[in-house]
C-alpha positions as CSV (number, residue, x, y, z in Angstrom):
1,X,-31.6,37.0,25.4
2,X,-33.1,40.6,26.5
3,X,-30.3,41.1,28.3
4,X,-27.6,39.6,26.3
5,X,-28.9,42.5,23.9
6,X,-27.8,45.1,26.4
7,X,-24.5,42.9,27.3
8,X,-23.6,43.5,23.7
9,X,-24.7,47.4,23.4
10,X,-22.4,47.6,27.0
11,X,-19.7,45.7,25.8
12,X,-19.3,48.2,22.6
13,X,-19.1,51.4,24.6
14,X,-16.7,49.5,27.3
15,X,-14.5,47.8,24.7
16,X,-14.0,51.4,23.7
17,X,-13.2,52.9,27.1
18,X,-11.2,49.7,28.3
19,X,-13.0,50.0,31.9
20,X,-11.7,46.6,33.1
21,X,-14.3,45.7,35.7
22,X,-17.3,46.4,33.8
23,X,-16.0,44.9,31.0
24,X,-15.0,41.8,33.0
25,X,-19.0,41.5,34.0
26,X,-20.1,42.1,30.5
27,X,-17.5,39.0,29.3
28,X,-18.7,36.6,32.1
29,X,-22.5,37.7,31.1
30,X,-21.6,36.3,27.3
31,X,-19.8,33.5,28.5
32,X,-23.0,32.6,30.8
33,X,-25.1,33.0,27.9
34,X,-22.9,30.9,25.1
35,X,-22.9,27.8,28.0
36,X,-27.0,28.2,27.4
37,X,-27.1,28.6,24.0
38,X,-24.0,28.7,21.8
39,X,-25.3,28.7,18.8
40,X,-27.9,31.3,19.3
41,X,-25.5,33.5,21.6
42,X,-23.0,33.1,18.5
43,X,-25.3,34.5,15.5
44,X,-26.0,37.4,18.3
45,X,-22.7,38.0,18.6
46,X,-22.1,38.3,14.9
47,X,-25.2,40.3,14.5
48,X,-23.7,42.8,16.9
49,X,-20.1,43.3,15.1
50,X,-18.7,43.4,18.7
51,X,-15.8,40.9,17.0
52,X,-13.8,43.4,15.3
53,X,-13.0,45.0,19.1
54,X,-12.3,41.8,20.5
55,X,-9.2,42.1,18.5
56,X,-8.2,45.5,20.5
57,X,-9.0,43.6,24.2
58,X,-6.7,40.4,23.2
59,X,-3.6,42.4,24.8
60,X,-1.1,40.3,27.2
61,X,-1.6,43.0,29.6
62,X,-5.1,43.3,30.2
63,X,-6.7,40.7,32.7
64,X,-10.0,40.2,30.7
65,X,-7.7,38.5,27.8
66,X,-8.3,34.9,29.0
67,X,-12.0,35.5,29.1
68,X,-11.8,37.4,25.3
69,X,-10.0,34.0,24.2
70,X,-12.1,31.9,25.7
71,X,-15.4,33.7,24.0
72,X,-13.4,33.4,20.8
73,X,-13.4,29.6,21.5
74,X,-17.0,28.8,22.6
75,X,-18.4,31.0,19.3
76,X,-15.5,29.3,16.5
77,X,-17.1,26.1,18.0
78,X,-19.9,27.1,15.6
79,X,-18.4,26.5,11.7
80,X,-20.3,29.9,10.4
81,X,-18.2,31.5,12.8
82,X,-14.5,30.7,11.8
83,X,-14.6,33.0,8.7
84,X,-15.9,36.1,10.5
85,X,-12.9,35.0,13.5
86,X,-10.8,35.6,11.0
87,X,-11.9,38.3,9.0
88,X,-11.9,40.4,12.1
89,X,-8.8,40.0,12.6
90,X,-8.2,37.8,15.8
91,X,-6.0,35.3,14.3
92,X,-2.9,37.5,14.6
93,X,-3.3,38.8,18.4
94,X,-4.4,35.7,19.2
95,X,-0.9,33.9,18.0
96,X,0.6,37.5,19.8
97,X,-0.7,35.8,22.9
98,X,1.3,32.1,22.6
99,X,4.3,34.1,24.1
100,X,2.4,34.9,27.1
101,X,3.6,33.3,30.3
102,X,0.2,33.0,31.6
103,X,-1.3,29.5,31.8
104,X,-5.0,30.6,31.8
105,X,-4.1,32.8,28.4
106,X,-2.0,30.6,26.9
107,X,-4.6,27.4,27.3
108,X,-7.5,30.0,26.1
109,X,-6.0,30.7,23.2
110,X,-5.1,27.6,22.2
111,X,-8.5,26.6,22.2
112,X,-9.7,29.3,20.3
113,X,-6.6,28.7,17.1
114,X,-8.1,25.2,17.0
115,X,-11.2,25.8,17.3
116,X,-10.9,28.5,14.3
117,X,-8.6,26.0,12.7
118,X,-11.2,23.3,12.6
119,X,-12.1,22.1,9.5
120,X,-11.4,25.7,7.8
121,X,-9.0,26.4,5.3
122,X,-9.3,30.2,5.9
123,X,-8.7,29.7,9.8
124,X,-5.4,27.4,8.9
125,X,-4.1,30.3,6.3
126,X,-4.4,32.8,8.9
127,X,-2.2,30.7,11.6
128,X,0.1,29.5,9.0
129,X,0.9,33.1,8.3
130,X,0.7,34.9,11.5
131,X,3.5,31.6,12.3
132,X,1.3,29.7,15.0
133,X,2.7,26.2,14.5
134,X,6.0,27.3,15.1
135,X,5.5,28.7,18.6
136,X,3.1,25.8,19.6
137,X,5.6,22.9,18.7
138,X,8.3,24.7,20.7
139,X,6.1,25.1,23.9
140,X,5.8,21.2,23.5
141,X,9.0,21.1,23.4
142,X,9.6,23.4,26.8
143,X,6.6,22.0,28.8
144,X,7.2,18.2,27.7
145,X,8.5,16.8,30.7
146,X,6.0,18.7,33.3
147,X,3.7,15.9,34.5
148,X,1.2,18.3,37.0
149,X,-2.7,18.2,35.8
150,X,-2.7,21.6,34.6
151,X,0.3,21.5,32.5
152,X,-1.5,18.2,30.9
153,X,-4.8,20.0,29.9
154,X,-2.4,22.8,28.3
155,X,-0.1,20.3,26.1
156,X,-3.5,18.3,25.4
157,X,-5.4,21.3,24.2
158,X,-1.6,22.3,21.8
159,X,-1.9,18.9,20.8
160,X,-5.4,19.4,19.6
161,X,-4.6,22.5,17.8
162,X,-1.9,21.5,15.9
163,X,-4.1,18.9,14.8
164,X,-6.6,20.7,14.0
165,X,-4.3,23.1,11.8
166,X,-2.9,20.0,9.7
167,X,-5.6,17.4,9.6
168,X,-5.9,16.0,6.0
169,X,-3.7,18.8,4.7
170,X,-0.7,17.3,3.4
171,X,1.2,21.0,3.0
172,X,0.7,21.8,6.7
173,X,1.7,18.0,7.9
174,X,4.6,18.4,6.0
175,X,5.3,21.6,7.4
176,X,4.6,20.2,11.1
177,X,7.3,17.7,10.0
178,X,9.8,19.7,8.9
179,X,9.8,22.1,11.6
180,X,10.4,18.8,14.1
181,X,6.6,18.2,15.2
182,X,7.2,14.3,15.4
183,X,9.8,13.3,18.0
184,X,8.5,16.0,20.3
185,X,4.7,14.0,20.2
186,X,6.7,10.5,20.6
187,X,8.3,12.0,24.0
188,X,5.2,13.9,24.8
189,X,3.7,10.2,24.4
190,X,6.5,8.1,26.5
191,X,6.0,11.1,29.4
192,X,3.0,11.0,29.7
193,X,1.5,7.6,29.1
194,X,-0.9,7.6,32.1
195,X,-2.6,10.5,31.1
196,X,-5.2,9.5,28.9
197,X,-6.7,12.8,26.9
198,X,-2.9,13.4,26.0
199,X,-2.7,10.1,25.0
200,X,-5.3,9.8,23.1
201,X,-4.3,13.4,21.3
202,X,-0.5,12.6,20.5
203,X,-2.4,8.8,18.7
204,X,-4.7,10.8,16.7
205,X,-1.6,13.3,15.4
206,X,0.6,10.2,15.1
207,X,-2.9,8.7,12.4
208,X,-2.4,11.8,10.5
209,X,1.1,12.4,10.1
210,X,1.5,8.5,9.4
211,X,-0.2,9.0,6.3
212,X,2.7,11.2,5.0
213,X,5.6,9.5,2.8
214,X,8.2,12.0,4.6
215,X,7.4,11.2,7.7
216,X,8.2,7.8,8.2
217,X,11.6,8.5,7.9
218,X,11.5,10.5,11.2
219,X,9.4,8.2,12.4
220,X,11.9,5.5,12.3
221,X,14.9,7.9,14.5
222,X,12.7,7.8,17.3
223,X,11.5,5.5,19.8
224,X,7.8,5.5,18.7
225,X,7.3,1.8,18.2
226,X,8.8,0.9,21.6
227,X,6.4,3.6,23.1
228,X,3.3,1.6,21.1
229,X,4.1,-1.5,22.3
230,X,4.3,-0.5,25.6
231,X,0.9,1.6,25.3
232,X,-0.6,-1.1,23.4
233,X,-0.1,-4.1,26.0
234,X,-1.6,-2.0,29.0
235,X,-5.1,-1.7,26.7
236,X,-8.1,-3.7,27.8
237,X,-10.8,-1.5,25.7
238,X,-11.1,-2.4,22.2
239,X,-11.5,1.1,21.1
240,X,-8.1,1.9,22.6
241,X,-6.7,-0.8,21.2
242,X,-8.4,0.1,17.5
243,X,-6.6,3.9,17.9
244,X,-3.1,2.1,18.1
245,X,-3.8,0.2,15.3
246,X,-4.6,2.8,13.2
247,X,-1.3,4.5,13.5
248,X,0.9,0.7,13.3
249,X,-0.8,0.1,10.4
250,X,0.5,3.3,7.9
251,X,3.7,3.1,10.0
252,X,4.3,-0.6,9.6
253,X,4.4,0.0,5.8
254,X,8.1,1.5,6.5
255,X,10.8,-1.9,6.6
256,X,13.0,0.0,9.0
257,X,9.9,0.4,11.4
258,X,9.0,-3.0,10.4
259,X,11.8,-4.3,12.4
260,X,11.7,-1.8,15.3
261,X,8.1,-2.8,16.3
262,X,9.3,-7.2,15.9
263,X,11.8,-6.2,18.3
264,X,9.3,-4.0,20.4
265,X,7.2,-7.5,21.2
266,X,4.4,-6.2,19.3
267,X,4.0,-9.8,17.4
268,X,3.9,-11.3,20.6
269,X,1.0,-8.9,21.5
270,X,-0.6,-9.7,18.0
271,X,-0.5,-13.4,18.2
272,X,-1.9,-13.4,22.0
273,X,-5.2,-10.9,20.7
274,X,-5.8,-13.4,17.7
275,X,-5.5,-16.8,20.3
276,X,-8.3,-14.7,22.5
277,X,-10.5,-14.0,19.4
278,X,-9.9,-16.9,17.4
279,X,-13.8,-18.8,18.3
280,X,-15.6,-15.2,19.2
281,X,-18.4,-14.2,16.9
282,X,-18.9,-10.7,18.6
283,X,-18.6,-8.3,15.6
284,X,-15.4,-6.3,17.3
285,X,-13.4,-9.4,18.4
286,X,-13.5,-10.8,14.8
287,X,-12.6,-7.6,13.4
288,X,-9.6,-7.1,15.9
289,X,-9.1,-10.4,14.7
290,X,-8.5,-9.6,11.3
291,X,-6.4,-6.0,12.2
292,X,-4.0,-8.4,14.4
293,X,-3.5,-11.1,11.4
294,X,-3.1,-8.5,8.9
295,X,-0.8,-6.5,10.5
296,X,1.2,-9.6,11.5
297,X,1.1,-10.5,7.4
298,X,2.2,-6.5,6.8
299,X,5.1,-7.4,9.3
300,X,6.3,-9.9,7.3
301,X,6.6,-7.6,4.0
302,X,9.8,-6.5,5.3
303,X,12.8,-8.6,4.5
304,X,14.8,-8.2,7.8
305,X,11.7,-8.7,10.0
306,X,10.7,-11.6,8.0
307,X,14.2,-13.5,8.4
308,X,14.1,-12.4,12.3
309,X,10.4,-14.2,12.6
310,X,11.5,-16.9,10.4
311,X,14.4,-18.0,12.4
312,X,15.1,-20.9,10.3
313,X,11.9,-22.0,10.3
314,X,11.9,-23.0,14.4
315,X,10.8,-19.4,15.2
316,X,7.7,-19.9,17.6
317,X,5.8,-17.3,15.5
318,X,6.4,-19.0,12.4
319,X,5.0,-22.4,14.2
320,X,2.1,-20.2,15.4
321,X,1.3,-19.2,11.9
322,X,1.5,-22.7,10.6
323,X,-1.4,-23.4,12.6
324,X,-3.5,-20.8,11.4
325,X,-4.0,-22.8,7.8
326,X,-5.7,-25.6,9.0
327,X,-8.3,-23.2,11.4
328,X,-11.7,-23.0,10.6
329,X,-11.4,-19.7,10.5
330,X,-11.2,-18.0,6.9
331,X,-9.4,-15.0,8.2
332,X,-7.1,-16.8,9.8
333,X,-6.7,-19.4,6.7
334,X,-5.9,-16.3,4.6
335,X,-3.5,-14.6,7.1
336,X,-1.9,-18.1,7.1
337,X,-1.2,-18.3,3.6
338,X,-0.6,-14.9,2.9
339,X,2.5,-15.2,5.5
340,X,4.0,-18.3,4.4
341,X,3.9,-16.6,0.9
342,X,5.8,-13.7,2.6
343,X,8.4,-16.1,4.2
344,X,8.7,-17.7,1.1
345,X,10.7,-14.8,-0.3
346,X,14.1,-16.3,-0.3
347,X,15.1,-20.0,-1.5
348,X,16.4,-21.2,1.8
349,X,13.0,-20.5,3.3
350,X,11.3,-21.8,0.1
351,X,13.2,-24.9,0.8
352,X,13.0,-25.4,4.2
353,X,9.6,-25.5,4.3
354,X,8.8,-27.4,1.3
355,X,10.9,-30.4,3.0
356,X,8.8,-29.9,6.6
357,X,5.4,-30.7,4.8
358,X,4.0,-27.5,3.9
359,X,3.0,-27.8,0.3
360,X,0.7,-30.9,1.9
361,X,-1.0,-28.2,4.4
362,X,-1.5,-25.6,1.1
363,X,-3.0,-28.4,-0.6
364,X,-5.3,-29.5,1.9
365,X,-6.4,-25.5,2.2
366,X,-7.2,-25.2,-1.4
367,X,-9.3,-28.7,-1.2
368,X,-11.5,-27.0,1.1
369,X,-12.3,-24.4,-1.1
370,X,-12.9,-25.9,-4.6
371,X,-16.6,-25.7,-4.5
372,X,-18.2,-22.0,-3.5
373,X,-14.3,-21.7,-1.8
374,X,-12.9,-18.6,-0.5
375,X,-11.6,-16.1,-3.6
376,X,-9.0,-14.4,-0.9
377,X,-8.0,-17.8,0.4
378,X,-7.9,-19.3,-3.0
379,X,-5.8,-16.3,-4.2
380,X,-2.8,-16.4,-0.9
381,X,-3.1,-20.8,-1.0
382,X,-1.9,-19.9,-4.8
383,X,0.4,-17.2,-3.9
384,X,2.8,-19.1,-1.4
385,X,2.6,-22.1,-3.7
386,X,4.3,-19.9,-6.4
387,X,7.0,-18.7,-4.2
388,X,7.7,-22.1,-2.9
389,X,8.0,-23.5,-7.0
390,X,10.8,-20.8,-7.9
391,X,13.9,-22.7,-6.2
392,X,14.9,-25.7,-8.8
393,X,15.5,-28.4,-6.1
394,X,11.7,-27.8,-4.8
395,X,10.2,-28.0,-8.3
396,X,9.6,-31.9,-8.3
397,X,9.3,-32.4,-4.8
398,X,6.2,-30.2,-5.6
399,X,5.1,-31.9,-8.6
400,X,5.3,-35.5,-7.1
401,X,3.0,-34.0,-4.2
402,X,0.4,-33.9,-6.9
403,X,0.5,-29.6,-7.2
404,X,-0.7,-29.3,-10.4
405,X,-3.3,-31.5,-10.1
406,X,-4.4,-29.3,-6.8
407,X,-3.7,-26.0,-8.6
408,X,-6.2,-27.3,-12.1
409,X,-9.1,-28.0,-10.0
410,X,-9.1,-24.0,-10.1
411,X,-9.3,-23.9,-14.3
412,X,-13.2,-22.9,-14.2
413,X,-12.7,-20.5,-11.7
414,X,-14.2,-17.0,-13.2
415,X,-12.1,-15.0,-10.8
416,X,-9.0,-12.9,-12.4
417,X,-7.1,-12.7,-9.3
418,X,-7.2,-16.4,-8.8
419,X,-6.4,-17.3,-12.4
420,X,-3.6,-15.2,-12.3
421,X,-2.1,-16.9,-9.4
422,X,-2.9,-20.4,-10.8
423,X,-0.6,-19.6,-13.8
424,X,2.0,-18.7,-12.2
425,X,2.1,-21.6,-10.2
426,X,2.0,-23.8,-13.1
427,X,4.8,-21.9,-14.8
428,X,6.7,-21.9,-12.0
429,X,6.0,-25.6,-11.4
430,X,7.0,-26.4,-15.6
431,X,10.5,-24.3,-15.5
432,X,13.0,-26.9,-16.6
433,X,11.0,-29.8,-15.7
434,X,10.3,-31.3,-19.2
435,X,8.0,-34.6,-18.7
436,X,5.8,-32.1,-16.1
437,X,5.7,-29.2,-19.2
438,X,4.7,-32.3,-21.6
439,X,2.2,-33.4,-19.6
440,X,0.4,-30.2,-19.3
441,X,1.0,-29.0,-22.8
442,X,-1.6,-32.3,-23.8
443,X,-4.0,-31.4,-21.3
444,X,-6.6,-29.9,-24.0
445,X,-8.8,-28.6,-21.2
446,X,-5.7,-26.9,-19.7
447,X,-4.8,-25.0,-23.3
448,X,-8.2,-24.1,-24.5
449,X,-8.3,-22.4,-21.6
450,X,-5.5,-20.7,-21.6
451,X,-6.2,-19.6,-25.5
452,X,-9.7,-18.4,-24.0
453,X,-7.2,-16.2,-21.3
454,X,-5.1,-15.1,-23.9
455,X,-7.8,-13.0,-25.0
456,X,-9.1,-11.3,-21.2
457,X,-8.4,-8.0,-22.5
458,X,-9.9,-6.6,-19.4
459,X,-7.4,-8.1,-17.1
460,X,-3.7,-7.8,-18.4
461,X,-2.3,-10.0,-16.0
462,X,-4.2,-12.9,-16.8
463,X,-3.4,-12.2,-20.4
464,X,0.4,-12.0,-20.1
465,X,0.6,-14.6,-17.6
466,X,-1.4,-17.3,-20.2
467,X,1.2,-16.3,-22.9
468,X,3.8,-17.0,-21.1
469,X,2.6,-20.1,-19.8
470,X,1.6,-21.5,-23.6
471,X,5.1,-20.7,-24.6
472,X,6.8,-22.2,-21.4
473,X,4.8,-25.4,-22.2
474,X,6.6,-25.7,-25.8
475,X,10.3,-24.5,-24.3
476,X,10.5,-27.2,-21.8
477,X,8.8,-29.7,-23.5
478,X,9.9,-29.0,-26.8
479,X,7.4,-31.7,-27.7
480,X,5.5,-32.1,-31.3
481,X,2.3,-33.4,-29.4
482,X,2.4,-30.5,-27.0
483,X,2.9,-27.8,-30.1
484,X,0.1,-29.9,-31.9
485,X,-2.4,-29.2,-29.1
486,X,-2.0,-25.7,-29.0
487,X,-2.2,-25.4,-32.6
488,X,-5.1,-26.9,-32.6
489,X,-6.4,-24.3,-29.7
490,X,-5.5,-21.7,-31.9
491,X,-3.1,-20.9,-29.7
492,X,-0.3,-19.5,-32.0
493,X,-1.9,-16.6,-33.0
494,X,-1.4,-15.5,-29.6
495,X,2.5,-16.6,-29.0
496,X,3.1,-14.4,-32.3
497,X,1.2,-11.4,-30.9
498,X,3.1,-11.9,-27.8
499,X,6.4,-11.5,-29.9
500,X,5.8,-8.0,-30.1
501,X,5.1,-7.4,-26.5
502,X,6.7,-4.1,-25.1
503,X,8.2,-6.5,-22.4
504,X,11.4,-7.9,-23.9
505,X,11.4,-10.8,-21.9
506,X,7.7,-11.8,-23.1
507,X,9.1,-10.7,-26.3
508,X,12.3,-13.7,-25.9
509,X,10.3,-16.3,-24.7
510,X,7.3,-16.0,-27.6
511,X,10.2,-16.2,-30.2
512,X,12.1,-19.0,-28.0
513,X,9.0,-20.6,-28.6
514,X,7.9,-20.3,-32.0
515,X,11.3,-21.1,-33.4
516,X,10.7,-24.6,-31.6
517,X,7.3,-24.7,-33.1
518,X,9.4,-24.0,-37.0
519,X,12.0,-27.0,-36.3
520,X,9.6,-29.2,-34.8
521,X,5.9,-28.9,-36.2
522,X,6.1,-26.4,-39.4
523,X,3.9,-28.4,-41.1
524,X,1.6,-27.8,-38.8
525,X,1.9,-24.4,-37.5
526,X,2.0,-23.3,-41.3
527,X,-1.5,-21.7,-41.9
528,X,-1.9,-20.3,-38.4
529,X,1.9,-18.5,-38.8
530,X,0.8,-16.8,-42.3
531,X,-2.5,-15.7,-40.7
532,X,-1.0,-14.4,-38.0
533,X,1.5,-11.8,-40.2
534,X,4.9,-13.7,-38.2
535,X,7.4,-12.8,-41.3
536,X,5.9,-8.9,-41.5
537,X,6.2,-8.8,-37.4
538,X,9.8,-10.4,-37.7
539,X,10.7,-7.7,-40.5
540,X,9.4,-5.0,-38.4
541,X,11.3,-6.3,-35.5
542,X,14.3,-6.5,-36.9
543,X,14.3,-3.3,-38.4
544,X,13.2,-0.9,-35.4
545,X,16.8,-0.1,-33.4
546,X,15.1,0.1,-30.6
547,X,14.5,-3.8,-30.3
548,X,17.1,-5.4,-28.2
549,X,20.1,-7.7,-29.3
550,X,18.3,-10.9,-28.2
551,X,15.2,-10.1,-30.0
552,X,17.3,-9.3,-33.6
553,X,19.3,-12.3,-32.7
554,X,15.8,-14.6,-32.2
555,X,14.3,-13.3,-34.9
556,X,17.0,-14.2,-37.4
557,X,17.0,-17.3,-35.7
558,X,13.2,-18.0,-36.5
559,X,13.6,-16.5,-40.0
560,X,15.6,-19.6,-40.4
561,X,13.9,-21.7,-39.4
562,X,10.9,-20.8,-41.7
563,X,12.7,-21.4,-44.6
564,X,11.4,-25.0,-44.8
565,X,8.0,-23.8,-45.5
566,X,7.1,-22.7,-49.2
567,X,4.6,-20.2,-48.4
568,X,6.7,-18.4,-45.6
569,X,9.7,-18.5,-47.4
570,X,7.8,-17.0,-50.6
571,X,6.7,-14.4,-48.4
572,X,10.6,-13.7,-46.1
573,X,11.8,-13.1,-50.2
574,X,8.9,-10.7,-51.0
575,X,9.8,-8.5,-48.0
576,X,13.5,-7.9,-48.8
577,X,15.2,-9.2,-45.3
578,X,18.5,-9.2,-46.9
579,X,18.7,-5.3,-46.7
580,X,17.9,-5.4,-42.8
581,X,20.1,-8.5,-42.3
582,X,22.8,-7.4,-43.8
583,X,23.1,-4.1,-41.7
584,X,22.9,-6.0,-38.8
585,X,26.3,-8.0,-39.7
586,X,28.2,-4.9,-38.1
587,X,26.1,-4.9,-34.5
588,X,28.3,-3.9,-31.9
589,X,26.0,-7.1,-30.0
590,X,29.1,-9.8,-31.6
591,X,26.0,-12.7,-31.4
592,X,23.5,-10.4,-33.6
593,X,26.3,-9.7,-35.8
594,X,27.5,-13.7,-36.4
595,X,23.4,-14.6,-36.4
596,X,23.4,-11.7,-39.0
597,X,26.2,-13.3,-41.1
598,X,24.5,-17.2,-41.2
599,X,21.4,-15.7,-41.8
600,X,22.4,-13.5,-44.8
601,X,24.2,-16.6,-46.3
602,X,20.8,-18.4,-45.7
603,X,18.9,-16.1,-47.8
604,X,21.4,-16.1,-50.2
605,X,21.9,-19.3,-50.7
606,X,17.8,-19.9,-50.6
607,X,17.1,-17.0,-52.7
């Protein structure tokens, strides 16, 4: 350390006189002494204020500039070091020095921008405006399709930079992006394939830009997910694999790129990984298990890759997947049912696979995890029963399977997610199917419950979706026992709060519903329709402009309809509808306007 004391005192006064030999020794001396003891060497070096004349020895045509560089990289290797780097002003020579045509310089000074760059915000400002990036992505561009070793360690150490300058800085990824960063890496990729440092580089740029929204798009002009596939299947290592992953995963989120990587063979590669991990309990095959199945699932998101997988339901992957449901393996259950939820998107699918059997495998699924079951299980068994319940012609197919006796052994669950689910495969199930809706609309168990969900404040799904639900149970039932049960639930409070949902078509169906309840079971609905303010909330509704036709038009119909009633029609008179009604007999909606007219000669006639 003595003598890298008089190293530094003999740099200063040769720095000055630009004696290039002596300086050359007193350079190799400090880069002897930073492969001892970087850190050390570093605070030295600071101590001395020898950086400020570095910045007058980083010249293209002096020989010791490589060795100036490289100094500057070994010392920003230390994180105390990148602000002074920059504050002495290196960044700007040092970017001079990308148009060198020397190799040594050139791969010096790229180590030294990153370095600087790393993890430093000052560093990145100082090569963003002395215009690094710029000259680095078109060196890429020139050296791309040199494959000796040297040229390699060069594009590998741009590659870092640039990484370095942009990681987790969304400005300077955009930036990378916009000046053409991304098909440049997926050649860089396709070229050099066999090199692994490069590699490995051009994965870890491809993870960060991934991330980006803006990216995707040129993600999807180039031939990355054929390049990805083809790296992917010549991986043994898990670790290699996981890198790969980590950049499919963000980019699968994109449809187009959805497609590109189905017809790239990566699902083939997906399905192989989870037949070899399927019965290991090593702690990396079951999570490259579960990347494998949920990427597959992710695949399936997209509507043209779906449809291409499906292939009328004989697709070999589709078959595959069926047999993941009845595994013993809960990631595999869950991957199962979360794609069969995904190919149940369109009613063909829906269809097809309702008639080959697969509500009965669902079924069987959810039996297994009643008691202490599976919530994410529970939650995708739900999900792709729902989807399979929209189509009409699979509605009583379902329900003579026994579904909603399946689906309301989940009533006591305590888990939002799964409630959820479970009500909207019951509505699903009850849409137009009358005797099903009447059955479940006498189930007491069924509405108190409900009612109880009606009020989960916490969890507006579960609230919304059990409205909905109690009012689909009157308006395909239209059954007096059915509205009798509810009312005595205390459910109607909650269909009239409903009716002034801000979602119109929560707002519909409540009225839909409680008009049934007026013509069918007034008598009994009576009280709980005062309590709950219904004629103030109808007044109010029909009097805001902003409520839509069908809501005026429904409300006039309930107001009607509550004529029967003493109390309630006591109370429509108190409140002076005939002033909002008769406005409403001009509508430009022509429904609202006849409603308007019946309605008016209604409370005329009853007045």
């Amino acid at each position: 350390m003595d003598n890298l004391s008089e190293t530094l005192k003999k740099l200063k006064i040769t720095a000055v006189e630009r004696t290039e030999d002596s300086l050359e020794g007193c350079l190799d001396c400090l880069l002897q002494a930073l492969a001892q003891n970087n850190m050390e060497t570093s605070e030295k070096i600071q101590g001395s204020g020898i950086l400020q004349l570095f910045a007058n020895l980083l010249t293209p045509q002096s020989s010791c500039t490589a060795k100036v560089a490289n100094i500057i990289a070994e010392v920003a290797k230390n994180e105390f070091m990148r602000i002074p780097c920059v504050d002495a002003g290196l960044i700007s020579p040092l970017v001079q020095l990308l148009n060198s045509k020397d190799q040594e310089v050139l791969l010096q000074t790229g180590r030294a921008l990153g370095n600087v760059c790393y993890d430093s915000h000052e560093g990145r400002s100082a090569v963003d405006q002395a215009g690094g990036a710029q000259i680095v992505i078109d060196h890429l561009r020139s050296l791309c399709s040199i494959t000796d070793p040297a040229n390699e360690k060069l594009l590998t150490v741009f590659c870092g930079m640039l990484m370095n300058y942009s990681n987790e800085n969304d400005s300077l990824q955009a930036q990378l992006i916009n000046m053409g960063v991304i098909p440049t890496l997926v050649k860089l990729l396709g070229i050099h394939c066999q090199n692994a440092a490069l590699t490995e580089m051009c994965l870890v740029a491809f993870g960060n830009l991934a991330e980006l929204e803006s990216s995707k798009e040129q993600f999807a002009s180039t031939n990355i997910a054929e390049e990805l596939v083809k790296l992917f299947k010549k991986q043994i290592e898990h670790d290699k694999r996981e890198m790969i992953f980590e950049v499919l995963a963000p980019l699968a989120e994109n449809d187009a790129i959805k497609l590109q990587l189905v017809e790239a063979g990566l699902v083939e590669c997906l399905l192989e990984i989870v037949q070899q991990k399927v019965d290991s309990d090593k702690e990396d095959d079951i999570a490259e298990l579960k990347t494998a199945s949920d990427l597959m699932v992710l695949l399936l998101l997209g509507d043209e890759s779906m449809q291409k997988l499906f292939e009328g339901g004989k697709g070999n992957v589709f078959q595959k997947v069926l047999c993941w449901i009845p595994s013993n393996n809960h990631q595999l259950q869950l991957a199962g049912a979360l794609a069969i939820a995904n190919f149940a998107r369109n009613d063909g699918n829906c269809i097809h696979m309702v008639d080959n059997g697969i509500v009965e495998k669902l079924m069987d699924l959810l039996d297994r995890h009643v008691e202490d079951g599976n919530v994410t299980v529970q939650h995708a068994a739900l999900s792709a029963l729902r989807n399979l319940a929209i189509p009409v012609v699979n509605k009583a197919k379902m329900l003579s399977a026994g579904v909603t006796e399946a689906v309301l052994k989940f009533l006591k669950s305590e888990m939002p997610p799964v409630q959820f689910k479970l009500l909207g495969t019951l509505r699903m199930l009850i849409d137009a199917q009358a005797e099903a809706a009447e059955q479940l609309g006498k189930n007491v168990k069924l509405v108190e419950r409900l009612v109880e969900w009606c009020e989960a404040k916490d969890h507006a799904g579960v609230m919304g979706e059990s409205n909905r639900l109690l009012s689909a149970l009157i308006r395909h039932s239209k059954s007096k026992d059915v509205i009798k049960t509810i009312v005595q639930s205390g459910g109607i409070k909650h269909l009239v709060t409903m009716a002034t949902s801000e979602h119109v078509i929560m707002q519909n169906e409540a009225l839909v519903a409680l008009a049934l309840i007026a013509a069918l079971e007034l008598g009994t609905a009576e009280k709980d329709l005062e309590s709950a303010k219904l004629v103030q909330i109808l007044h109010r509704l029909l009097a805001d402009e902003r409520s839509a036709p069908e809501i005026k038009y429904n409300s006039m119909v309930l107001i009607c309809a509550l004529m029967g009633s003493e109390s309630l029609h006591k109370e429509v008179q108190d409140l002076a509808f005939l002033d909002v009604v008769s406005k409403l007999r001009n509508h430009e909606n022509k429904s609202v306007a006849q409603q308007a007219s019946l309605t008016e000669q209604r409370l005329t006639v009853e007045s």
